[in-house]
N, C-alpha and C positions, 0 to 999 in steps of 0.2 A: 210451657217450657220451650227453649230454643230448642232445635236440633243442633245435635252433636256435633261436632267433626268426626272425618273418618278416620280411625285408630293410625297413629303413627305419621299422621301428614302434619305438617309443622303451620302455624297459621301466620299470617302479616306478614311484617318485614322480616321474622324470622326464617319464613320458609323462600320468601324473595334472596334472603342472604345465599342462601342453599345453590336456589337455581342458578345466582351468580357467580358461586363457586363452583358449581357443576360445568357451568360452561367454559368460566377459566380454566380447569384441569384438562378440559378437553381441548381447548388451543394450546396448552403446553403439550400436553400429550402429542399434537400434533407435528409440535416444531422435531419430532424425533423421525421423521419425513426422509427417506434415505433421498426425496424428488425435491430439489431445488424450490422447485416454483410451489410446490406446499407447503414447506417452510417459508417461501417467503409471503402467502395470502396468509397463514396461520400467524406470520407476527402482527402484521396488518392489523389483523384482524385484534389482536391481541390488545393492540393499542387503542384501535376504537372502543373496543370494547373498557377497559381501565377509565379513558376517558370518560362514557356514559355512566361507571361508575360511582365518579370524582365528583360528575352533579347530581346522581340520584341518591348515593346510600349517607346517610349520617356521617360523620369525620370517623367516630370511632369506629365505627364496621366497615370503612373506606379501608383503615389505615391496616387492621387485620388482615382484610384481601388483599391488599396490597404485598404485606411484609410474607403471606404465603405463597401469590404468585413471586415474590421475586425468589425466595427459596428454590423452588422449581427451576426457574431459568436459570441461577447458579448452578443448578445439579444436574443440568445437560451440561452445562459448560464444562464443567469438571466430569465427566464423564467418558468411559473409553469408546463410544460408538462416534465416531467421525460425522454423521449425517446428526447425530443428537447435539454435538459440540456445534455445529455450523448454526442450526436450529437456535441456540440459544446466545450465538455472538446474534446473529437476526433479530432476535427479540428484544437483546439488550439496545442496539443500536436503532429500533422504531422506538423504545421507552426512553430513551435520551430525555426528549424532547414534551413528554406524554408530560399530564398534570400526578402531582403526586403528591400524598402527606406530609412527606421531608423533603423537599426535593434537593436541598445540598448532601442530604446523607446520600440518599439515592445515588447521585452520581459520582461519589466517593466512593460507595459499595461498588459499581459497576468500575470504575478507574479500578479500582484493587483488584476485582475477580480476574477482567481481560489482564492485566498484568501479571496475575501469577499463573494465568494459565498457559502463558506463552513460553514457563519454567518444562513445562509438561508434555508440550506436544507439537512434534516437527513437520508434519504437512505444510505443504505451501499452501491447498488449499486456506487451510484451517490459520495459518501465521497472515496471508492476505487479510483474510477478515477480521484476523484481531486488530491489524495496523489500520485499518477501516475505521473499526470504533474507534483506538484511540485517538486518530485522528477526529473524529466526533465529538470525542469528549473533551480533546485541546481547545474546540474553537465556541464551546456551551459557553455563557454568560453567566448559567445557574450560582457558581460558584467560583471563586477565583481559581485558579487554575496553575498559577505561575511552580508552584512548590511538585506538581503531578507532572509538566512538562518538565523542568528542570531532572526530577528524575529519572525519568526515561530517555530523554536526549543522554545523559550520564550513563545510563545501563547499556544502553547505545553503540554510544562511542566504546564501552568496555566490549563487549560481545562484538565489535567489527576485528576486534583481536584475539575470538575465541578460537580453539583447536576445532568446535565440534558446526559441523556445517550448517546447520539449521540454526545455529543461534549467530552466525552472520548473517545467513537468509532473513530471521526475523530485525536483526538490526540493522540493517538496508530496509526492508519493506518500512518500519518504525521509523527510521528518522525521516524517508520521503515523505510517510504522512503527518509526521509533525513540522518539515517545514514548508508542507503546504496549508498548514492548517494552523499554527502558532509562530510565523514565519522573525515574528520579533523577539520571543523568548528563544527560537531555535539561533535566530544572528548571533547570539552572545556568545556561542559556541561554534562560531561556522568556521574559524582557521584550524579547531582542534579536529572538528568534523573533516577538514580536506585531509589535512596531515595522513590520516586515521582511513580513510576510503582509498588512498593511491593505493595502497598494496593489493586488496579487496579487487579489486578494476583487474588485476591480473588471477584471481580464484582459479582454482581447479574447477570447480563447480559452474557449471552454463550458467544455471540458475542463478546462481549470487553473483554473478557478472553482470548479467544484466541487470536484475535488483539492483548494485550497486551502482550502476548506470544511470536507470530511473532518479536513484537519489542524487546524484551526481548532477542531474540536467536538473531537479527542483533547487537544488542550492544554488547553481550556476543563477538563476532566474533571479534570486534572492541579491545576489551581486548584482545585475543589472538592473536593477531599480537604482542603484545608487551611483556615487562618482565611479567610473571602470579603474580610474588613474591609481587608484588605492590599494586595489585588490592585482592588478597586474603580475604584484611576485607571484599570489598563486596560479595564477592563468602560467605564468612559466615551468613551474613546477608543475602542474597537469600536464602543459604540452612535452617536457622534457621525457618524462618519463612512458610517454604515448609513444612519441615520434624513437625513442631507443626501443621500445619492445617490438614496433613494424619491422626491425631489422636483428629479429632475434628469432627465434628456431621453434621454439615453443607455440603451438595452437593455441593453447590458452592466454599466453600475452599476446600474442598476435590480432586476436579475436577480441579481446578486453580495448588492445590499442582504436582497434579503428570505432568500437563503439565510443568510445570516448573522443575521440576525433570528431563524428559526428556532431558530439553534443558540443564543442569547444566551435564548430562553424555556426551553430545555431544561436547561442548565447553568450558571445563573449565579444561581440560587437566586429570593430574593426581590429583586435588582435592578431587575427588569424591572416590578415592580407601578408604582411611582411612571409609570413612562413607560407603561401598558399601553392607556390611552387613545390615547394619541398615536400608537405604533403602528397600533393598530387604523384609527383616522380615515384612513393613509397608506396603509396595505394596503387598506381599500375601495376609495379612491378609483381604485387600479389596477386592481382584477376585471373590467374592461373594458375593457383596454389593448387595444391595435391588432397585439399581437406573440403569438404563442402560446404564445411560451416564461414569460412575464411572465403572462397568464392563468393556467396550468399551476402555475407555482409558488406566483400566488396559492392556488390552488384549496388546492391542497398542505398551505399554510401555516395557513387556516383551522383545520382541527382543533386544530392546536399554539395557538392562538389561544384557542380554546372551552372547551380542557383547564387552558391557563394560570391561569383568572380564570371561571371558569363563572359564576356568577349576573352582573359586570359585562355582561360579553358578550352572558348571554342580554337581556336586559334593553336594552339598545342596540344589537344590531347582526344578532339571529337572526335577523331579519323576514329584512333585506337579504342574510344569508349562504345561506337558504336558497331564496329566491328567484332568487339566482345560481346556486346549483348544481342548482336545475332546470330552468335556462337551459343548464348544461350539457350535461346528460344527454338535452334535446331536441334539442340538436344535434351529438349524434352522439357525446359520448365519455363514455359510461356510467361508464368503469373512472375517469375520474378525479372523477367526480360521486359515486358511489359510496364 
């Protein structure tokens, strides 16, 4: 007679299935990592490991492990532990791309989870890395796409006119990553997108300032690939409402103005010459502001200044730019004198 097996050990592919679920649980388990960098060897990890999967086990016990690890990774997503939710945008955004059973469902499932969870939860951490995947998952080939961008660019543009701050935060982060990532379904929508971002550019919130900034200078870029001659009304309407908020009382338009000034000298060609004086005249007169954040950004903005129009510049305004910024570096912030 053969000898037995040992009571309760599973034999073959059975007990193979086992260990390959045991160790999937233990990489999800892991993505729950409050440490950056373990969540992100654990999605890695995750990935190779589904891939090794994909060639060794059967379709039907592939397709099981499958459909159980991606349960898991939905239920950190959805989850209240901040380091568990990071963990599982992580996971989803290495499995993008990972071989899979379905792979159009698949990235339908993952389009749907990252978009409702961004209903849920306000971190900037946490809304950065959702607009990350989405961005990921705009620019996959798996499946068409156009109807998944179409409605987030839409939910978008809605939430840059919500009351509640996180849901601007997240629709700045969102539309910058879809139009770096879906840059021809996001154009269909780019005059509704400036309209809709000029008020936003003036926030209460740092935070969605700059957000709105960032997406500001990826749209801008989107325009410059094409005729400039076209888009002109809205490059006046950027600068109009820039160059009025430099000469207004408010920190916060003040602050929104010249980051956006910035991005109009970077991306917007030879627009900016006609007005280069007048900015300039408006950005001096603040190097002196009473706010730090407004000093700071001057500081900032200078080189984009110096670089735009070099001999006007040197010629009118080097004395007083470099005089300032060894005002600065006297008193104390070398890095941004520097």
């Amino acid at each position: 007679l053969a000898p037995s097996r040992p009571a309760g050990r599973p034999a073959g592919r059975q007990g193979a299935t086992m260990d390959e679920s045991a160790t999937a649980g233990v990489l999800v388990n892991n993505l729950k990592s409050r440490a950056p960098e373990v969540r992100r060897r654990a999605a890695k990890e995750l990935r190779l490991h589904m891939e090794k999967q994909h060639r060794d086990m059967p379709a039907p016990a592939f397709k099981t492990l499958e459909a159980r690890i991606l349960r898991g990774v939905f239920g950190l997503v959805n989850s209240a532990d901040l380091g568990a939710k990071l963990g599982g945008l992580r996971a989803i955004d290495e499995l993008i791309e990972a071989r899979s059973a379905e792979p159009e469902l698949k990235v339908i499932k993952f389009a749907n989870n990252v978009s409702n969870s961004l209903r849920g939860c306000g971190e900037r951490e946490f809304l950065q890395m959702a607009a990350r995947v989405l961005g990921h998952l705009a620019r996959t080939n798996v499946t068409p796409n156009q109807d998944f961008v179409e409605f987030e660019v839409n939910r978008g543009l809605e939430w840059l006119q919500s009351e509640q701050t996180s849901r601007r935060l997240a629709a700045c982060l969102v539309l910058r990553a879809l139009s770096d990532n879906a840059h021809v379904l996001f154009s269909l929508r780019i005059r509704a997108f400036f309209e809709r971002i000029l008020p936003v550019l003036n926030d209460h919130s740092r935070e969605v300032r700059e957000a709105a900034t960032e997406a500001l200078s990826a749209c801008l870029q989107i325009l410059a690939q094409r005729r400039q001659s076209v888009y002109v009304s809205l490059y006046c309407s950027i600068y109009s409402q820039a160059h009025g908020a430099l000469l207004r009382v408010a920190s916060e338009e003040i602050h929104g103005a010249l980051l956006t000034i910035g991005e109009l000298l970077t991306h917007t060609g030879d627009f900016m010459f006609p007005r280069f004086t007048e900015v300039c005249d408006a950005v001096m007169r603040l190097k002196d502001h009473k706010k730090k954040i407004i000093q700071r950004t001057v500081t900032r903005l200078l080189p984009k200044l110096g670089a735009f129009c070099p001999d006007l510049f040197a010629r009118n305004y080097m004395d007083d730019c470099v005089q300032h910024l060894m005002r600065v570096v006297r008193h104390g912030e070398r890095g941004e004198g520097y």
